[in-house]
BAZA-287047 format. One record per residue (C-alpha): z, y, x; chain. Coordinates in Angstrom, 3 decimals, m for minus. Example, Ala and Ser with C-alpha at 12.3 -4.5 7.8 and 13.67 -1.06 7.14 Angstrom:
2
@Z: 7.800; Y: m4.500; X: 12.300; mol: A
@Z: 7.140; Y: m1.060; X: 13.670; mol: A
***
This chain:
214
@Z: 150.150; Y: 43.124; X: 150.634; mol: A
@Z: 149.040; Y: 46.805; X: 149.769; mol: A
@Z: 145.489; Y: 47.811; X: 149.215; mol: A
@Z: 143.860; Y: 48.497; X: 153.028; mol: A
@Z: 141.210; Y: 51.084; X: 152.704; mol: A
@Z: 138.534; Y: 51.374; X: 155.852; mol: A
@Z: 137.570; Y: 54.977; X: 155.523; mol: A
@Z: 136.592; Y: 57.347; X: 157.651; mol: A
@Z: 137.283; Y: 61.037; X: 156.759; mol: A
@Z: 134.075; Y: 63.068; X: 156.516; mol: A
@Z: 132.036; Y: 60.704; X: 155.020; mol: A
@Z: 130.774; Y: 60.252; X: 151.251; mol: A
@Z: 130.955; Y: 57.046; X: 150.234; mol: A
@Z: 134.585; Y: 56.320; X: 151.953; mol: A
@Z: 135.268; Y: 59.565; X: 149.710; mol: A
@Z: 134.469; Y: 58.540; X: 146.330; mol: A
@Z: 136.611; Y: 55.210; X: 146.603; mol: A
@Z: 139.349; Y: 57.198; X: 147.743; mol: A
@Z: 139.161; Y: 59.276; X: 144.621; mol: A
@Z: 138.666; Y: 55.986; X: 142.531; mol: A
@Z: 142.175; Y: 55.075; X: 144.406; mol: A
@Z: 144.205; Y: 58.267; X: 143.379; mol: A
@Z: 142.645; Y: 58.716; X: 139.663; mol: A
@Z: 144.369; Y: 55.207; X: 139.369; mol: A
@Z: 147.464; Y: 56.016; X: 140.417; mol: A
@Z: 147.273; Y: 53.321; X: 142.936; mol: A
@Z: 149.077; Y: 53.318; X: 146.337; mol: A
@Z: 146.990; Y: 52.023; X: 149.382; mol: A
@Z: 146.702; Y: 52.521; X: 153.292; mol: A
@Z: 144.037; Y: 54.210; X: 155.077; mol: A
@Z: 142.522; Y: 52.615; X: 158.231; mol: A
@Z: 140.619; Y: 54.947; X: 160.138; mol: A
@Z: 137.122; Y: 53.802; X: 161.126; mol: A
@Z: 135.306; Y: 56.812; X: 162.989; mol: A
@Z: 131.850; Y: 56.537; X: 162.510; mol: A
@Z: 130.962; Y: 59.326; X: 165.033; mol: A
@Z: 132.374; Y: 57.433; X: 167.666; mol: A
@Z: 130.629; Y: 53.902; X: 166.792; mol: A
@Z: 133.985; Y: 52.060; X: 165.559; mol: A
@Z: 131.610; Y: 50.247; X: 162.838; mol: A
@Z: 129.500; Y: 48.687; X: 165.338; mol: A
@Z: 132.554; Y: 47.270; X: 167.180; mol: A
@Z: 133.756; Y: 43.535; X: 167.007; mol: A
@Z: 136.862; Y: 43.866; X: 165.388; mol: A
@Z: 135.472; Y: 46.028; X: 162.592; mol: A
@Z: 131.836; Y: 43.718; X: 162.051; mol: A
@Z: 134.818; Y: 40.670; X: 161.655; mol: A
@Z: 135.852; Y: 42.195; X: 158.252; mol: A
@Z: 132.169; Y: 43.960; X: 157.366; mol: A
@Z: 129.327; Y: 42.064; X: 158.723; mol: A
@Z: 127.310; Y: 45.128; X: 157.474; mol: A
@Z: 129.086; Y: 47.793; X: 159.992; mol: A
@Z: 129.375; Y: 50.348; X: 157.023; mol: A
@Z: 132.151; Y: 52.346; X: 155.184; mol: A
@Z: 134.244; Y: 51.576; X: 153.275; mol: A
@Z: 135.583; Y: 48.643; X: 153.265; mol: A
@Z: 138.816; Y: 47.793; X: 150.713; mol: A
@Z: 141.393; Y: 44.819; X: 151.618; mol: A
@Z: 142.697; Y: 43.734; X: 147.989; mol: A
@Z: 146.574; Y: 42.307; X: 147.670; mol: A
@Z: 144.890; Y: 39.451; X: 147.966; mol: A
@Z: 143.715; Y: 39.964; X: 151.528; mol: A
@Z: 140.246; Y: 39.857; X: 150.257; mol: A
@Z: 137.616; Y: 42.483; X: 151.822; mol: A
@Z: 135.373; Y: 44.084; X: 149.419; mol: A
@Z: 132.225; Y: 46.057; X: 150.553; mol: A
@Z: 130.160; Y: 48.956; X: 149.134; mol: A
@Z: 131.071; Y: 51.814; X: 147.550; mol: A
@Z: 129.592; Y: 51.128; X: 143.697; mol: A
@Z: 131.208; Y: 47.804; X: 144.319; mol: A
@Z: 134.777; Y: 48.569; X: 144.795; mol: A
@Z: 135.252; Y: 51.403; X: 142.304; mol: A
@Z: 133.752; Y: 48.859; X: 139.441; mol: A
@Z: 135.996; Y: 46.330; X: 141.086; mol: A
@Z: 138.930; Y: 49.389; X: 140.499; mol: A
@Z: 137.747; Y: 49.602; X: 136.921; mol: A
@Z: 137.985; Y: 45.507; X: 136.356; mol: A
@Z: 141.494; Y: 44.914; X: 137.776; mol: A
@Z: 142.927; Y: 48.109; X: 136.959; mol: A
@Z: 141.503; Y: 49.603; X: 134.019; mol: A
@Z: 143.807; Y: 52.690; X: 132.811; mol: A
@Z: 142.938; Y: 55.477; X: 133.279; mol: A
@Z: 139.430; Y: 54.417; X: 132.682; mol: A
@Z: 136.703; Y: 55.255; X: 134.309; mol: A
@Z: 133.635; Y: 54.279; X: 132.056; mol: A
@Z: 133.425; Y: 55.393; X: 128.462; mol: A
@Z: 134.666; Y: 53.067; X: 126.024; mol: A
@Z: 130.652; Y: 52.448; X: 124.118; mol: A
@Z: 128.143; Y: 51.088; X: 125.863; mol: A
@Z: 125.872; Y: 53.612; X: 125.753; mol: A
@Z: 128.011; Y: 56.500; X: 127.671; mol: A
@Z: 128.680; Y: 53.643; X: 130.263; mol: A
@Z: 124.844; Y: 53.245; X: 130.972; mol: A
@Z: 125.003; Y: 57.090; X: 131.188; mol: A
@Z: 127.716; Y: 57.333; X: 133.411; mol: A
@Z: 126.349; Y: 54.599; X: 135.968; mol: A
@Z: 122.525; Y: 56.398; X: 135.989; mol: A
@Z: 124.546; Y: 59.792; X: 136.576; mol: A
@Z: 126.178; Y: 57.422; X: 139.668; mol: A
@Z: 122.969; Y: 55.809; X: 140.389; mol: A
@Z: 121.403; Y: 59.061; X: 141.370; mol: A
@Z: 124.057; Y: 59.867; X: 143.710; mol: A
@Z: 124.642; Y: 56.189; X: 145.362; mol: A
@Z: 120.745; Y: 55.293; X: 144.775; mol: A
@Z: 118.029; Y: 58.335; X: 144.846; mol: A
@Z: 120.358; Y: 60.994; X: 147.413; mol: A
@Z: 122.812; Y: 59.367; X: 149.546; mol: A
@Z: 120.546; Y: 57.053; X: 151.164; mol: A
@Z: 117.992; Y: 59.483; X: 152.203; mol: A
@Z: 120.605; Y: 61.460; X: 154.107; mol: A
@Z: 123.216; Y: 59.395; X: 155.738; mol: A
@Z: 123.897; Y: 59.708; X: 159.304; mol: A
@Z: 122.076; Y: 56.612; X: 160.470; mol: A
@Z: 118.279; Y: 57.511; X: 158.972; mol: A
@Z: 118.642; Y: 60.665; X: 160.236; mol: A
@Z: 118.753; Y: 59.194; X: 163.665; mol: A
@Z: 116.104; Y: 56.801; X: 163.251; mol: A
@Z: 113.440; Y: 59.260; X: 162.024; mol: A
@Z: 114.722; Y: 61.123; X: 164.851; mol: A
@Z: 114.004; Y: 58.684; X: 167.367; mol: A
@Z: 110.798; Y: 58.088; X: 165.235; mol: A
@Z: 110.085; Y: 61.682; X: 166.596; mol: A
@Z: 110.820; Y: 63.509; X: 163.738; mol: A
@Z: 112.547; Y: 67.089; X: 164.697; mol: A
@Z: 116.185; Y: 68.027; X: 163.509; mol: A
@Z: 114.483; Y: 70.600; X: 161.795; mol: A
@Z: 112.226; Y: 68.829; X: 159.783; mol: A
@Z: 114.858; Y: 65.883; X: 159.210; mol: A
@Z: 117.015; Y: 68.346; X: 157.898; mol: A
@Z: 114.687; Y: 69.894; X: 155.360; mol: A
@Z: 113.988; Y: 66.251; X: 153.892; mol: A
@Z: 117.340; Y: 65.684; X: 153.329; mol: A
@Z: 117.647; Y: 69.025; X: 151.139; mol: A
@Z: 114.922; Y: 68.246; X: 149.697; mol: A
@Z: 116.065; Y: 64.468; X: 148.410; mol: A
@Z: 119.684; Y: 66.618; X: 147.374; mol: A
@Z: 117.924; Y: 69.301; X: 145.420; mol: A
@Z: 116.056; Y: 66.583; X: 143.574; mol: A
@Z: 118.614; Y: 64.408; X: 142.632; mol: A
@Z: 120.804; Y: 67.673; X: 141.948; mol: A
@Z: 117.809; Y: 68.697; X: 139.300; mol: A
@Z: 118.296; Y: 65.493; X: 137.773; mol: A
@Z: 122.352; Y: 65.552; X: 137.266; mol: A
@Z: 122.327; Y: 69.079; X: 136.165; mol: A
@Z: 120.423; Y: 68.279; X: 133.333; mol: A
@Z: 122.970; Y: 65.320; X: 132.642; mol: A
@Z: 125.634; Y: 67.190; X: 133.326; mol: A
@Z: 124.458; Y: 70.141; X: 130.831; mol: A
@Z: 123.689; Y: 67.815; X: 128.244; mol: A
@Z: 126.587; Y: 65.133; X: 128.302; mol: A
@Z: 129.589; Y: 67.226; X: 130.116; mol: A
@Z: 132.367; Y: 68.708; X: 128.834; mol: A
@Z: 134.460; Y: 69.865; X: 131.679; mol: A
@Z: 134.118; Y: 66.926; X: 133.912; mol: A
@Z: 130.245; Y: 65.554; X: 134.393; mol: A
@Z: 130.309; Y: 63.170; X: 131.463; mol: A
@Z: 132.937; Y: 64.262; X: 128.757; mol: A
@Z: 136.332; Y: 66.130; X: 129.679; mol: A
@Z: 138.234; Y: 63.631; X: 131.932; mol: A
@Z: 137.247; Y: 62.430; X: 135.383; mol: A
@Z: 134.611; Y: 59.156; X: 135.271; mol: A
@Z: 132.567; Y: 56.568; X: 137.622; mol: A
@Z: 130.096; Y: 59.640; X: 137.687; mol: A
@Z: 132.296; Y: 62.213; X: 139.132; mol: A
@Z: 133.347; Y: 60.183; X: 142.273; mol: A
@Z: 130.469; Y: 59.692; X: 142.849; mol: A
@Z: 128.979; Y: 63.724; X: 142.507; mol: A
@Z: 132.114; Y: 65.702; X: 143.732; mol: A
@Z: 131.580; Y: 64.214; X: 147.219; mol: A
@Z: 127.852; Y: 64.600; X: 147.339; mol: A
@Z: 128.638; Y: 68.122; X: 146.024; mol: A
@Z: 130.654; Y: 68.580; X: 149.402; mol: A
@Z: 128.023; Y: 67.416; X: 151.483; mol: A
@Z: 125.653; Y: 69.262; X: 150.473; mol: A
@Z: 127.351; Y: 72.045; X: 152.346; mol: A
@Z: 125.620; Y: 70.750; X: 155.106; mol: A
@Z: 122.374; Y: 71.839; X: 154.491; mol: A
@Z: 123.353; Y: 75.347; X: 153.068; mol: A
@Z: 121.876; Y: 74.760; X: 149.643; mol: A
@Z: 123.033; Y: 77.346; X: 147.048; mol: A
@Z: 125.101; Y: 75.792; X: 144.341; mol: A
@Z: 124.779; Y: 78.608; X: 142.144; mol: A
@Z: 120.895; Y: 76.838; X: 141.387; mol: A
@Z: 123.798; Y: 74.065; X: 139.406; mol: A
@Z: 125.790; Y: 75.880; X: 137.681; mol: A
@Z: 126.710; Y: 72.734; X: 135.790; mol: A
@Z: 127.235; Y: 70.694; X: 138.727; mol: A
@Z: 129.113; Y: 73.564; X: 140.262; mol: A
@Z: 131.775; Y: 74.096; X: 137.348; mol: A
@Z: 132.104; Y: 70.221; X: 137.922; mol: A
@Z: 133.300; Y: 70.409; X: 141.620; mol: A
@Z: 135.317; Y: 73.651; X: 140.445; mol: A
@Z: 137.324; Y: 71.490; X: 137.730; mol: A
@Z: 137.848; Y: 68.422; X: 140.062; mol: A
@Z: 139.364; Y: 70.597; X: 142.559; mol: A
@Z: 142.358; Y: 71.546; X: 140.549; mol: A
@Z: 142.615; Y: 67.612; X: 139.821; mol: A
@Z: 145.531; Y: 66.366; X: 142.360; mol: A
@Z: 143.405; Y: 63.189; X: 142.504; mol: A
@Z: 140.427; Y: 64.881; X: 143.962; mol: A
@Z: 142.624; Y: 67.294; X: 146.370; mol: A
@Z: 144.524; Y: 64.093; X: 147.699; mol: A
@Z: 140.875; Y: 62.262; X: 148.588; mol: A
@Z: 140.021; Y: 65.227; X: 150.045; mol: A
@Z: 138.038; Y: 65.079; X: 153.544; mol: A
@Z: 140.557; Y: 67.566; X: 154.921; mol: A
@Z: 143.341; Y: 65.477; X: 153.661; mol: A
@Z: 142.472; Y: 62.529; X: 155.518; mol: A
@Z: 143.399; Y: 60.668; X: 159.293; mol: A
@Z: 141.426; Y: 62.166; X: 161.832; mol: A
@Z: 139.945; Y: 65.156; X: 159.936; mol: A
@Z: 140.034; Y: 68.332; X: 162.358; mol: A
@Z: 142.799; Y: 71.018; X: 161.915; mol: A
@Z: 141.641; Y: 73.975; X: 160.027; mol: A
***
């Protein structure tokens, strides 16, 4: 059995594993799971992840693993080369608190699913939206200074870690709320880099099932 990856295309944290998946070389199957649509609230889908979120990775096994951080450390365990933690201790606690922002302190202040429950809390688009940009330009302070201090190329050294699955895709999404990238210049050369990385073009939101046509 081949590794099954639930994913759907637009999304963040269905994005980072998939770039986790190509850095390792590894062959697997996507599964669409449209989360526009309300696939993870469906029976079939809750079977596998009680939690109704994306991703979701089948191992070789048949085993179902769950949550983003989760699965890439899992990647990192089973198959470590090309690695993506630094070999000391030290620049691994870096690289995870670079991640932590990302997976932690942004992404959970923006998903889909709290927007529409301050929403229905009464809270307009408008101000919903400038919260969320808000939470991103924070957490975007906070890496660029990492990134300045501790990149060379890539956001911690000069070849792709834990950290930069994690920020290219949050770098995407903050296209969403206009916000100037030119205010992270480190951050910015980052994304620039990883896009001439055939790992990061194949995980690619455009790349994947059910994106639109351009």
């Amino acid at each position: 059995m081949s590794l099954t990856l639930y994913s759907f295309w637009a999304a963040t944290a269905p994005y980072r594993v998939r770039i986790g998946l190509a850095l390792k070389g590894l062959d697997f199957e996507v599964v669409p799971v449209d989360l526009g649509a309300g696939d993870q609230h469906g029976e079939a889908y809750r079977g596998r992840n009680p939690q109704g979120l994306a991703p979701a990775l089948e191992t070789e096994a048949g085993d179902l693993l769950t949550q983003s951080l989760a699965i890439l450390e899992w990647l990192e365990e089973t198959h470590p080369e090309p690695a993506l933690l630094p070999a000391d201790a030290l620049g691994r606690a870096r690289v995870r608190a670079m991640a932590a922002i990302v997976a932690c302190d942004i992404h959970p202040l923006n998903n889909l699913r709290v927007h529409k429950a301050l929403q229905g809390l009464g809270v307009s688009r408008e101000d919903v939206t400038a919260g969320s940009a808000r939470w991103v330009s924070d957490g975007f302070d906070a890496l660029e200074a990492l990134v300045g201090r501790h990149g060379a190329g890539f956001a911690y050294g000069a070849t792709p870690t834990l950290a930069d699955c994690l920020l290219v895709p949050q770098v995407y999404a903050a296209g969403r709320y206009d916000l100037d990238m030119s205010r992270w210049p480190a951050l910015k050369a980052v994304a620039g880099r990883a896009a001439l990385h055939p790992a990061f073009e194949a995980a690619h939101p455009r790349n994947q099932p059910g994106a639109p046509s351009p």
